[in-house]
MIKEFI-335526 format. One record per residue: residue in one letter; x, y, z of N, C-alpha, C in turn. Coordinates in steps of 0.1 Angstrom, whole numbers, plus 5000, padded with zeros to 4 digits. Atoms other than C-alpha are relative to their C-alpha. Example, Ala and Ser with C-alpha at 12.3 -4.5 7.8 and 13.67 -1.06 7.14 Angstrom:
REM residues 2
a500949885000512349555078500950125000;s499149895000513749895071499250115008;
REM end
This chain:
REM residues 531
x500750075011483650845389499649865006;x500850144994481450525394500549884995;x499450145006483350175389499149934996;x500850085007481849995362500349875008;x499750124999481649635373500749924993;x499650075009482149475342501250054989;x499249955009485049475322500050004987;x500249935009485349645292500349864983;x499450105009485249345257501250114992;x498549965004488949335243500050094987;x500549975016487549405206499950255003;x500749845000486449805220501750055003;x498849935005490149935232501449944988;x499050065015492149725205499450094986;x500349935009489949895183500450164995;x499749835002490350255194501550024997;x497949975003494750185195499950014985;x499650035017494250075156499350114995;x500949895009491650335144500150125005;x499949844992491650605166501050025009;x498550004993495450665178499550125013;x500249924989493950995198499149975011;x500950064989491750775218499649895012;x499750094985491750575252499149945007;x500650074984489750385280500750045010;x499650024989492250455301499850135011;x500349874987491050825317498349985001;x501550044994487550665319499949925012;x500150034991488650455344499649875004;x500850175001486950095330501149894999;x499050134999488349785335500049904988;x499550075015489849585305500249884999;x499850164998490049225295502250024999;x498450035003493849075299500149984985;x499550005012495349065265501249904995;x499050094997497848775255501050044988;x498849945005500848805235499749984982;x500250015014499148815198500450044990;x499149885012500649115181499350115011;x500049824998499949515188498449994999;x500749945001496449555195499149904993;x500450095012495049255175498549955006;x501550035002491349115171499849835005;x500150144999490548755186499949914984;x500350135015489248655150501049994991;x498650045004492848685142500149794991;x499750115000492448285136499849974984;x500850035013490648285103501450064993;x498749995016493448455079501949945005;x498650004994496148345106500349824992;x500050085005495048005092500749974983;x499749925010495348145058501550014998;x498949995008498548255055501349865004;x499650114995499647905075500249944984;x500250085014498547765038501050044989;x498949915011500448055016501150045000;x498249984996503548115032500649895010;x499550134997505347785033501550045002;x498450025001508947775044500949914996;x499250125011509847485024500150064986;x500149875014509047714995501550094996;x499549835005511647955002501449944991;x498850025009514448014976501749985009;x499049984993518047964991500650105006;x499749854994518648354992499450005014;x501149984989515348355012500349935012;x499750074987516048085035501150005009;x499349914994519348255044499650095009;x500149904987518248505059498749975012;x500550034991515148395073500749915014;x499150104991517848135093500950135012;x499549894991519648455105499350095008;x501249994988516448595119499849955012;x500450144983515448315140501149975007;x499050044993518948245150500050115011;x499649904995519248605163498650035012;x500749984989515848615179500349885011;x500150074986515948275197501549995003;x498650044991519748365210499350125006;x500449864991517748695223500950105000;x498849884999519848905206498950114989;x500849895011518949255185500149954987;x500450045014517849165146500650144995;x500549905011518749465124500550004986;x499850005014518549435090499550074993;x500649885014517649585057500149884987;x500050145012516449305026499550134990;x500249975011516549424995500349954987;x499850025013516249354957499050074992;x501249955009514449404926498449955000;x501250064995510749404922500349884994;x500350135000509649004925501049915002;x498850094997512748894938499549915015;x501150104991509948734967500750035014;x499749944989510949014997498649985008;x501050024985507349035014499849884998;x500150124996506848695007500749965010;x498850054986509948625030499050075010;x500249964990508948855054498349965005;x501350074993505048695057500549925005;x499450164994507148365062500550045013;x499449984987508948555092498750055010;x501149974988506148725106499349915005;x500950134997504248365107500849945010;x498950014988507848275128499750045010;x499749854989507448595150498549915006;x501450004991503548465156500349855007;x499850094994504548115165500550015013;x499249944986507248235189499050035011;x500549944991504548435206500350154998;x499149854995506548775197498250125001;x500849885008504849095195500350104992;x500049985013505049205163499150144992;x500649865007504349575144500449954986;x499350035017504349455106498850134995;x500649865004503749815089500849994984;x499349945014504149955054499950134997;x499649905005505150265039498850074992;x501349965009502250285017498949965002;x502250065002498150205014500249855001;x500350105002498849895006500349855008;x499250114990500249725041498449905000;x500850115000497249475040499949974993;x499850075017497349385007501249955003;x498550054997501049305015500349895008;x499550074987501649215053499249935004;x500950084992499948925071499650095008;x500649914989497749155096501250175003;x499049905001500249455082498650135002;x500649865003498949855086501250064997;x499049904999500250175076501149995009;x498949954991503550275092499450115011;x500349884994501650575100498749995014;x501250024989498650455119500349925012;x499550104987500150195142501850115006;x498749894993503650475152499150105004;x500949834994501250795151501050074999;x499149845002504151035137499550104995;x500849915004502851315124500249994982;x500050005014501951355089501050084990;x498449895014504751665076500850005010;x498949994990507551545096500950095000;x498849964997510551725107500749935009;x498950044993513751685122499949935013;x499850044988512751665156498449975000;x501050074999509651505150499249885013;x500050144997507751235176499149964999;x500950084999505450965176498650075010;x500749934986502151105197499349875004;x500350074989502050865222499950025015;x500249974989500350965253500149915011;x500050084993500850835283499049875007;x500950154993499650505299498849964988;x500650045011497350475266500349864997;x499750135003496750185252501049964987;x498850025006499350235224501350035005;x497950004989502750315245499349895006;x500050124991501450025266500649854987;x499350105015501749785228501250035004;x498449965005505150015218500749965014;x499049984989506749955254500549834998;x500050205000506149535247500950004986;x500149995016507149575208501149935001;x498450054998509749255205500450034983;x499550005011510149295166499150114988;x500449885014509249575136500749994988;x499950035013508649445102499750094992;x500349895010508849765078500449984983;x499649965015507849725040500050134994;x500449895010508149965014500550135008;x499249964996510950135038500250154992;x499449925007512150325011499450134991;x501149915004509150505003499850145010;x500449884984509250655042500650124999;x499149894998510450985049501149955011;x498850044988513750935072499150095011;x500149944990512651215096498449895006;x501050094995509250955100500449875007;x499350114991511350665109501250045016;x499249944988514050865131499050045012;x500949984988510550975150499849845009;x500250144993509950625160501149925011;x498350034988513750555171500050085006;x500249964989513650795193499450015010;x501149994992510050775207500149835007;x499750154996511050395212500850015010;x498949964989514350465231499450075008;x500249934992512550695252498949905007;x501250064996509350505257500749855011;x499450164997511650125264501250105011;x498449914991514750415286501149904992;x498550055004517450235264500050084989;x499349915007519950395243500149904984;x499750125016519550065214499550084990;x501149975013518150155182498949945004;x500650055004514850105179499549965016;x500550074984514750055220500849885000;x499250174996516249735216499349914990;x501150095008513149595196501149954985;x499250125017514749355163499150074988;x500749925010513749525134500949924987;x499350055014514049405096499150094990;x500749895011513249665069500349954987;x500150105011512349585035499950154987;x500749885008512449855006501449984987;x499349955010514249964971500050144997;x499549845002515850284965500050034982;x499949975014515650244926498349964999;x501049965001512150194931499650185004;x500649864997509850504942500650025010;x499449864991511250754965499150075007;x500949954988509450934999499150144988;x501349905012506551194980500650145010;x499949824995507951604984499350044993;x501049855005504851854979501350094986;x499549965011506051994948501650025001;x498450014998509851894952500549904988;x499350075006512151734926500349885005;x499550155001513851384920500850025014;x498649924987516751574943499349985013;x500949984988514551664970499549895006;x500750094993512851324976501349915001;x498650034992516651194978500350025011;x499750004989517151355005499250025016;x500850074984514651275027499649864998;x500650125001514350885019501349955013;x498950074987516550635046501150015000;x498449985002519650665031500650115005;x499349914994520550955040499650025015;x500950024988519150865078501349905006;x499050054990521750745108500049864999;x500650134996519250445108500749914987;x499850135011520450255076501450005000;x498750014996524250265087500449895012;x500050104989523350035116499249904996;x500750155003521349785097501049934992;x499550055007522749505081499249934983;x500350015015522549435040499749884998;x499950165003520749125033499150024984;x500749965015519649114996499549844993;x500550075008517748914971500350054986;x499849995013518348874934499049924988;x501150105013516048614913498950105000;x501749965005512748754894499149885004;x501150094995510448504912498950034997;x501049975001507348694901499949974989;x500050035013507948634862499649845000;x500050125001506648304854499549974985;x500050045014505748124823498149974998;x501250045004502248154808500049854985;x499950115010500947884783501050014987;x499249995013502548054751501350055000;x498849974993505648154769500549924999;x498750124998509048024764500850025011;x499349954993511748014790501250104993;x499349865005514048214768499950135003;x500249865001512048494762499650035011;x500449984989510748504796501550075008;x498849944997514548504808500950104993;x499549865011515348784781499850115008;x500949944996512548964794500350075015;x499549964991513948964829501150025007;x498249975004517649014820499550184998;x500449835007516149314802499550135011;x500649914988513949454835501050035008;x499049964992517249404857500650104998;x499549935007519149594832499850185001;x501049854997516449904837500250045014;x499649954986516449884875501050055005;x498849965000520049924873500050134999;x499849865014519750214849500849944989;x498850015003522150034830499450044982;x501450005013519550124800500550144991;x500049815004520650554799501550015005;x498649944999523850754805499650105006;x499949884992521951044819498549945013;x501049994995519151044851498949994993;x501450015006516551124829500149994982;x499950015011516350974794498949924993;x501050085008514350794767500449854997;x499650145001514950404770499249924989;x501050095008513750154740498749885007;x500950104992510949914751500049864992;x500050075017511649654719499749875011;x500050154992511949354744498249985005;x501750024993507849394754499150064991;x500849975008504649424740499950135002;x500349834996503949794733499050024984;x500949945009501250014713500850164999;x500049894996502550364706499150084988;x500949955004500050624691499850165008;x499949904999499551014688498349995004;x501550014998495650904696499850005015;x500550064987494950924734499149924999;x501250034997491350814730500449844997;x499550125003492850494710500849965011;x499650064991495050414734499649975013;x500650034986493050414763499049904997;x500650135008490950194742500549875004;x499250144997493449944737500849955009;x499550044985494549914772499149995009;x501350084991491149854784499649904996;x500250125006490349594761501049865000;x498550054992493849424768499649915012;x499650094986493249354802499049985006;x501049994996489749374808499049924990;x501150105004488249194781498550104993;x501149964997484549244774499249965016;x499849954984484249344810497949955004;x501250015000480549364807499149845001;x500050074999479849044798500449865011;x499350104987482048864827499250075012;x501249914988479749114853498849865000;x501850055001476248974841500449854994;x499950115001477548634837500649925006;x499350064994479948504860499650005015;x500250044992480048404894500650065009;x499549914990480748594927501749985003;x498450055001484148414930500650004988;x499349985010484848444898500650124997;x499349844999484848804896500850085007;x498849994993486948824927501050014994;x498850025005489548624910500050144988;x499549925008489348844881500650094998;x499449864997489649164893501349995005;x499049994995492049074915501449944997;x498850035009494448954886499950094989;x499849865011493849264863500350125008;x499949894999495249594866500550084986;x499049875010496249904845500450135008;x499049924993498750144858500250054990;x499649855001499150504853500750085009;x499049864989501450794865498750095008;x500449884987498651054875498649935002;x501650054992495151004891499150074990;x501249975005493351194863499749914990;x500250095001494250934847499349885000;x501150074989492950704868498750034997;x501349924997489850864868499349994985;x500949975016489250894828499749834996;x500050135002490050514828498749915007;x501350124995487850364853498950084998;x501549945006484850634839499949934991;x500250055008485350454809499649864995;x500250164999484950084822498750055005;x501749994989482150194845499150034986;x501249985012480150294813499849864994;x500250145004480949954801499149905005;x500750084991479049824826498650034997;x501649995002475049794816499149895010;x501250034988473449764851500250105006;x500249874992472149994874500750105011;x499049924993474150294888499050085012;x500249914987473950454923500850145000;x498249924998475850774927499450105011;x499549974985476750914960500850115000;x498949864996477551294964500350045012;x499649954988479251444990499250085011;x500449894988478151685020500950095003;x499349934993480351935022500150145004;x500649874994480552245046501850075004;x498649964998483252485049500450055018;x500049964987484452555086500050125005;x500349824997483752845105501750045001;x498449905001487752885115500550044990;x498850015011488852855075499450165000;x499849804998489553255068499250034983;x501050025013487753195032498949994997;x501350055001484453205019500249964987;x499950005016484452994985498649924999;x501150085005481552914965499849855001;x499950134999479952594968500549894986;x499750105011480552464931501649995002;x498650075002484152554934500549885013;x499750094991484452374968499849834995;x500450155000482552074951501449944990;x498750015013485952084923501049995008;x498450054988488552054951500049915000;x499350134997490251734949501149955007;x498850044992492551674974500749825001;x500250105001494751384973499949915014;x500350084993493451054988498650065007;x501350034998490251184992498849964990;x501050015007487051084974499750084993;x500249885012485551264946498250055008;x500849984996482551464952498649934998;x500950035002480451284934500549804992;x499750145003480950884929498949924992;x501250125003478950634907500549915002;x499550145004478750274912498749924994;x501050125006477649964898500049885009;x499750144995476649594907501549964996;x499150105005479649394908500950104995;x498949895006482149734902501249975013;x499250034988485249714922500450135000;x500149854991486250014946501749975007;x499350024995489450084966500150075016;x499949924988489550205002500850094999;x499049924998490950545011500750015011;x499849984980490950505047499949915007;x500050084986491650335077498849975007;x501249994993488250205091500249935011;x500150094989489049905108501149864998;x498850055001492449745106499949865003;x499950164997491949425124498949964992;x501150085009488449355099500550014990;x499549995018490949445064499550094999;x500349885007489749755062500850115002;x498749884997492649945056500350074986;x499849945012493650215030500749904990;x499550135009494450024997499349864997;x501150115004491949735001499149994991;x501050025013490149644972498849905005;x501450034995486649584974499250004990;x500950005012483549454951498650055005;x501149964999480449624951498749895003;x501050045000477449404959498550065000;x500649955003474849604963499650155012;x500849834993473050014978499149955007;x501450024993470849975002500050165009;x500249874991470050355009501450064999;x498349934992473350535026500649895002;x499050134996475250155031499949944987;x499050055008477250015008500349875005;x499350164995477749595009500950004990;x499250075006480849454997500549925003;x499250135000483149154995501650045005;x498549975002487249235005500249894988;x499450125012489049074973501650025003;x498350024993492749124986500450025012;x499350024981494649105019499149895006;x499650134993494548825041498150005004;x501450004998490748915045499249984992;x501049975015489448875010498949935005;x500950025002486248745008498950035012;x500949914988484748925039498950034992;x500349855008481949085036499650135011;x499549904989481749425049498850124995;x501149885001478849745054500850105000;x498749864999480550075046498750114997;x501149885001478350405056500850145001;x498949845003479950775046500250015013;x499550014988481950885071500550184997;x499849834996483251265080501349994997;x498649955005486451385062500450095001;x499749924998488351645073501250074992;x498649935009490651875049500950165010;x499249824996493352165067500250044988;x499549895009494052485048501249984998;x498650025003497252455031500150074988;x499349915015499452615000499250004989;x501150025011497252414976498750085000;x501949935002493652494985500050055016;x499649864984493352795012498649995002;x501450054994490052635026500449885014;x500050124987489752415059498150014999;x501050055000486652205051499649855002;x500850104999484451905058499049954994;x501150045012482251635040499949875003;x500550184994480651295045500149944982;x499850115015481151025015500549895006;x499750125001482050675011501650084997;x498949985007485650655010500949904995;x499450115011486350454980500350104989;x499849985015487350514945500149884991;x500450095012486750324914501349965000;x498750055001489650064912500849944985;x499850055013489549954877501850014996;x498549965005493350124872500750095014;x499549984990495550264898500950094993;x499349955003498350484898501449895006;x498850104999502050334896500549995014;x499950044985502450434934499749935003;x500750114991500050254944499949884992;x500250115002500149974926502049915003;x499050044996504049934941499749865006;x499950094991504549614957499349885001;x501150145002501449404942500549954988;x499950085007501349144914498949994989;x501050025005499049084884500049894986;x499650065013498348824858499650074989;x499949925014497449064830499950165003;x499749854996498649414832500350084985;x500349925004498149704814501050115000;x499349884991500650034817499650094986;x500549905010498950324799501150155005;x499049874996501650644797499850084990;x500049885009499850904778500650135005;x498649925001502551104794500949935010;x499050044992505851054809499849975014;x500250004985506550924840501350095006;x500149874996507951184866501149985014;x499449964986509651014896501049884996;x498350125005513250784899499349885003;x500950125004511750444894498649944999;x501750045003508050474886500349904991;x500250055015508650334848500749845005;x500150144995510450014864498849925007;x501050084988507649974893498750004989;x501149995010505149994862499949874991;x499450105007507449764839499649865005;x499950114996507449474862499049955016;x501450034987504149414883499449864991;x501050135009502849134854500949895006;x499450145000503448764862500649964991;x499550085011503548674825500450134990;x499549935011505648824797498750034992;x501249995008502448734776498850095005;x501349954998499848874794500250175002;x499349865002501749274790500050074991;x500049915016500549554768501050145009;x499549874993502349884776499650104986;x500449885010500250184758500650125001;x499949884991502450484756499950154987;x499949875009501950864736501550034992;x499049945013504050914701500649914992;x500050075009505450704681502149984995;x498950055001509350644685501049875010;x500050114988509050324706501249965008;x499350024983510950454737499050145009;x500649884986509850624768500650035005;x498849914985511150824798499949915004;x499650064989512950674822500850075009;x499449924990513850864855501349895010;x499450064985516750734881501150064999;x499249934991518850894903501449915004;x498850104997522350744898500050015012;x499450014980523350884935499649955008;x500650064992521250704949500049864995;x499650125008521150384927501249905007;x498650104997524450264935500450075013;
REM end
């Protein structure tokens, strides 16, 4: 092969480690810029949100819990000893906030640093956080003896071999056999016998929150594949938080009812609410609508939190709209949900619609021939819908990983600006990137044949969805000042109905819409696990 002269800009293999894990420079043979000790793979324009979160995560801020342990961190890194812990509390007891404040430590230090989350939403979360899944590379349906696919001399085992610390939120979401891939592929990659290789690790999660996702498996089932039952959380140490730091006091807010309010949420997270796993809890302490009407209630939980939506579009200001969206939500249990909710705002909307169908072709290896309409009706999740509309000024959510070090990572919320053709402009309005803006042109989606749909096919689309409402997964671990929780049916998994309960800032600004009319709801949780 012919030696290029010039070496290769740093931006091209940082890129392929973060986006494309199956892909290298290094059997081409090109020569690479040096790399200095920034984090895993990271982007020079690092400096812009590094500034950023300098401003938002102050360590004079932290509460006494927090500043505990952050002191135990830093002690243990600069004696150069192993870190392992495990922080936990309830939601808003101000866990990723700690851990931005430590990661900002970790960057001063110099370390190098994998800050990953469990769910979509590690950039919305972590200072320069991704998936767990895209920065390890375990495989997507773990087993027992699962590993990381890290090829040799690649440019990610070259990161994983440096890795001095791994900040994991939303822990308790992971499958164990996904984290046990990593401790071993570490110890083997680093030749020591430490956990973790040796690397300092601090994990962040709640077990009375949501629970690892089993393909059609019970409450049971996703018990026993979350961390607890995992060798790994017997060797960490318990460092916990307790205060609701996320509750705060709107204008018409008293501190009583506020502290009622989250006496009453603790109370839930507990369970201390039921006598059995799965029972019907009162909601008396919060605002609620209950009604045998779906159509009404989807009504009054749009109007709730969104306002006349229309009017703030065609009248307000690019930054305003940011802020707005990105202090409204409405949370639901399923995604068709989702779906009936933000069709219903999007009509609210009176400006001009784009819509963006798919391309899809079925592969020659799938063993199936299915018609094209029913192919166009397969919804798999976390992909796009076949057929998307948008508007000026609609907000969208990323499905996918495009470009990690630019914020473009699953979970990012994003405002429409405007179609030009096949490209898509938008603005980022959360994670440490918001106000970017950013070109997004369909991209190639690949589905394997599986139990569900006995098809292996492909298809180009944008991969967004309409953000207006979420589901209570995904809206784990964020914050909003007026929230919404529409439950025209039960919820389904051991602490959805808490992680639903307590995402609002303000007592006041909380409707909770739910189907029938004896103002209580399900509530799931898994004593065994609980305590």
């Amino acid at each position: 092969m012919t030696q290029f002269p010039y070496p290769v800009p740093i931006g091209i293999p940082d890129f392929l480690a973060e986006n494309l894990s199956s892909r290298s420079l290094v059997p081409m043979d090109l020569p690479t810029e040096k790399t200095g000790k920034t984090g895993i793979g990271r982007h020079p324009d690092i400096v812009l949100p590094f500034i950023r979160i300098q401003k938002e995560c102050n360590t004079k801020s932290l509460t006494e819990e927090q500043k505990k342990i952050f002191d135990n961190f830093k002690t243990s890194i600069l004696s150069l000893s192993q870190y392992l812990g495990f922080l936990d509390g309830p939601g808003g007891s101000g866990k990723t906030y700690l851990l931005n404040c430590i990661l900002l430590e970790c960057n001063k230090l110099g370390l190098k640093v994998a800050a990953v989350c469990a769910s979509g939403m590690a950039l919305v979360l972590l200072f320069n956080g991704t998936t767990a899944h895209s920065t390890f590379g375990f495989p997507l349906n773990v087993h027992e003896n699962s590993n990381c696919n890290w090829l040799p001399n690649d440019q990610r085992s070259a990161n994983m071999k440096n890795i001095d610390v791994i900040i994991w939120d939303k822990v308790s979401m992971q499958h164990q056999y996904a984290i046990e891939a990593v401790d071993w592929s570490l110890k083997d990659l680093k030749r020591s016998d430490a956990l973790f290789g040796g690397a300092s690790v601090l994990f962040s999660g709640e077990f009375r929150q949501i629970l690892p996702i089993v393909n059609h498996g019970s409450i049971y089932d996703q018990v026993m594949v979350c961390l607890k039952k995992s060798y790994v959380l017997n060797l960490l140490a318990r460092e916990s938080l307790t205060k609701n730091l996320r509750l705060g006091l709107s204008n018409n807010d008293n501190t009583e009812n506020t502290d009622l309010f989250a006496a009453w949420l603790y109370k839930l997270w507990e369970g201390k609410l039921q006598s059995s796993e799965i029972a019907k809890v009162p909601v008396t302490p919060i605002r609620s609508k209950f009604s045998e009407n779906i159509l009404t209630l989807r009504q009054d939980v749009v109007k709730f939190v969104y306002g006349d939506l229309n009017n703030i579009l065609c009248g307000g200001t690019t930054q305003a709209i940011i802020e707005y969206f990105k202090g409204c939500g409405i949370i639901t249990p399923l995604n068709s949900s989702v779906h009936d909710i933000n069709s219903l705002l999007l009509n609210q909307v009176q400006l001009p619609s784009h819509i963006s169908r798919s391309i899809d072709l079925i592969l020659e290896d799938s063993a199936n021939e299915v018609p094209e309409e029913i192919l166009k009706s397969i919804q798999p999740p976390g992909f796009p819908r076949n057929l998307i509309e948008l508007k000026h000024m609609t907000t969208v959510i990323l499905l996918r990983n495009l470009n990690v070090g630019k914020g473009l990572c699953n979970g990012t919320r994003l405002l429409v600006h405007e179609v030009r053709g096949h490209m898509l402009v938008y603005t980022v309005i959360t994670g440490w990137r918001k106000g970017t803006t950013v070109f997004l042109l369909k991209i190639k989606l690949h589905y394997e044949e599986n139990e569900d749909y006995g098809v292996c096919f492909s298809g180009y689309q944008f991969p967004v969805a309409l953000a207006y409402a979420t589901t209570i997964n995904t809206a784990q671990g964020q914050s909003f000042d007026y929230v919404g929780v529409y439950l025209n049916t039960d919820v389904f998994c051991d602490g959805q109905l808490y992680v639903a309960l307590s995402r609002s800032r303000f007592k006041k600004n909380f409707l909770l819409c739910a189907y029938g009319q004896t103002k209580c709801v399900t509530n799931v949780v898994v004593k065994t696990i609980s305590h």
